[in-house]
Rosetta silent file (secondary structure, phi, psi, omega in degrees, C-alpha in Angstrom):
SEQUENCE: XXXXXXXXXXXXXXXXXXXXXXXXXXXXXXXXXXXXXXXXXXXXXXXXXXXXXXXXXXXXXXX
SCORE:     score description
SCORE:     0.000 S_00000001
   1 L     0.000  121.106  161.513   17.778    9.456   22.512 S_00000001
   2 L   -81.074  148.527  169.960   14.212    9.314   23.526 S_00000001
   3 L  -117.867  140.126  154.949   11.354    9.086   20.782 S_00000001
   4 L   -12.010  136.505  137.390    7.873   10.582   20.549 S_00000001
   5 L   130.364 -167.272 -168.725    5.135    7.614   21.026 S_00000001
   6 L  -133.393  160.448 -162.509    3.597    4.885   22.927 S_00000001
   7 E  -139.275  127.360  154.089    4.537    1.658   23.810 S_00000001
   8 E  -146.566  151.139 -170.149    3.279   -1.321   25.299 S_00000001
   9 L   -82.407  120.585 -175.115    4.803   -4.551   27.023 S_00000001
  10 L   -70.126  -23.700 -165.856    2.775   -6.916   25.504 S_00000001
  11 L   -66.451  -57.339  156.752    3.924   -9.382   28.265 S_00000001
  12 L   -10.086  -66.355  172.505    2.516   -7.390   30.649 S_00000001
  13 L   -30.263  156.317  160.151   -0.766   -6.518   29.050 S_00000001
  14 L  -102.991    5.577 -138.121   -4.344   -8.211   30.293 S_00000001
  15 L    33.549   45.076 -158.433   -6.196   -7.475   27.344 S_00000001
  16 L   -69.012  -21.701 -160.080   -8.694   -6.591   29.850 S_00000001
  17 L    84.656   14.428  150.203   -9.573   -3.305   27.389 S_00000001
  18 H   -71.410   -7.720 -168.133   -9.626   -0.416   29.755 S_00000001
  19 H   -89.473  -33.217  169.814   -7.331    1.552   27.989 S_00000001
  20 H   -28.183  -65.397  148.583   -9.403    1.009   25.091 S_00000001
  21 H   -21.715  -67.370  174.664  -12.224    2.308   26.742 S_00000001
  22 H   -82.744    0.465 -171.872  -11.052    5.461   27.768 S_00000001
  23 L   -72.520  141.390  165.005   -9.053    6.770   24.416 S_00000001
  24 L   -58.389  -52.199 -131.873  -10.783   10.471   23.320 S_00000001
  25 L  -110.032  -11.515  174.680   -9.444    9.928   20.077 S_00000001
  26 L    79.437   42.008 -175.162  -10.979    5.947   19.392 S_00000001
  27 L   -91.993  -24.452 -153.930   -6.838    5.260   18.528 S_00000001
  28 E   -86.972  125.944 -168.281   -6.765    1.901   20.789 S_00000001
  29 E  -147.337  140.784  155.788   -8.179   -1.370   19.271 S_00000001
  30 E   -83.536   69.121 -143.550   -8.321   -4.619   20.865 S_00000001
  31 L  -108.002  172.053 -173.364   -7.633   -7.690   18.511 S_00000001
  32 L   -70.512   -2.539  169.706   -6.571  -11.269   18.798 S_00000001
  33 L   -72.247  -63.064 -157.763   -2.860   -9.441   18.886 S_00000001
  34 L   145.455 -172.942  165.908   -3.140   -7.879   22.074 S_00000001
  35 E   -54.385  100.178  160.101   -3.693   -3.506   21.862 S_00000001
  36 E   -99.359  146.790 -149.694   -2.963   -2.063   18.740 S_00000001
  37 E  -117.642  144.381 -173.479   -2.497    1.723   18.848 S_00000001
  38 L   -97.719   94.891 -161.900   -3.625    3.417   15.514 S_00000001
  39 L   -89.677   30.218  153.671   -0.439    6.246   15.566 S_00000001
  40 L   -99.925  -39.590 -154.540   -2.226    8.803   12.922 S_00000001
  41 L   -81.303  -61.792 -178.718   -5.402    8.903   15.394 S_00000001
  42 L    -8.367  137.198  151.144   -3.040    8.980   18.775 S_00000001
  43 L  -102.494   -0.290 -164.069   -2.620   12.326   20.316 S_00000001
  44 L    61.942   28.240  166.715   -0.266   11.130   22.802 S_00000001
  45 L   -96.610   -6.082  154.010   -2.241   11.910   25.878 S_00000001
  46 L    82.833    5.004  168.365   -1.454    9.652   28.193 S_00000001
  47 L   -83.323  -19.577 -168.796   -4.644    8.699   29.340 S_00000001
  48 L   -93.439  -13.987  160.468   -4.784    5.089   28.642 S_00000001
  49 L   -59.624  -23.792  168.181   -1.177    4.935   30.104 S_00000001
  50 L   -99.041    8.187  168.743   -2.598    6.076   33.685 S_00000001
  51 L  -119.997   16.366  102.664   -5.492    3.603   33.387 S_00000001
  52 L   -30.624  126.505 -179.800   -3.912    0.761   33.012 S_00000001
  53 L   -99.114   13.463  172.384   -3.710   -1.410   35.902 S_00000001
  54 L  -134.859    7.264 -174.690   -0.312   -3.421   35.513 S_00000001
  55 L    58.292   16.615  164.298    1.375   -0.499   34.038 S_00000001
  56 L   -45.954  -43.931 -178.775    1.657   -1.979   30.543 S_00000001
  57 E  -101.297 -173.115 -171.987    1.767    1.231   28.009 S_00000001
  58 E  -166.920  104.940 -161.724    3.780    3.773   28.322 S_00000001
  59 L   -91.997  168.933 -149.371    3.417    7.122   26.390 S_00000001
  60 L  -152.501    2.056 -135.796    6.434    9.391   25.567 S_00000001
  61 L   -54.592  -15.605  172.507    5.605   13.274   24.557 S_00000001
  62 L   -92.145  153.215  145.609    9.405   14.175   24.692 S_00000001
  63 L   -43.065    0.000    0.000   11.823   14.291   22.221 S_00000001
């Protein structure tokens, strides 16, 4: 079973903040964590998953 949402390998991550950058919706926050994704603001669009440069998130839109 796949689920709705986004994901990211934290290992992976740079924090460099581009994905940050680019969210529409302001869901994406950079913190002494690594990315945390705000999932009421998220629309699932998938943009900060193609702007990512190591392929760290990974967004999900099916069911």
């Amino acid at each position: 079973m796949i689920i709705m949402g986004w994901n990211i390998n934290k290992n992976k991550c740079l924090r460099c903040g581009a994905c940050v950058s680019v969210c529409p919706k302001i869901a994406l926050e950079l913190s002494e964590h690594g990315i945390e994704n705000n999932k009421n603001l998220c629309n699932l669009c998938g943009i900060c998953e193609k702007i990512c440069p190591v392929g760290a998130i990974k967004v999900n839109k099916n069911a």
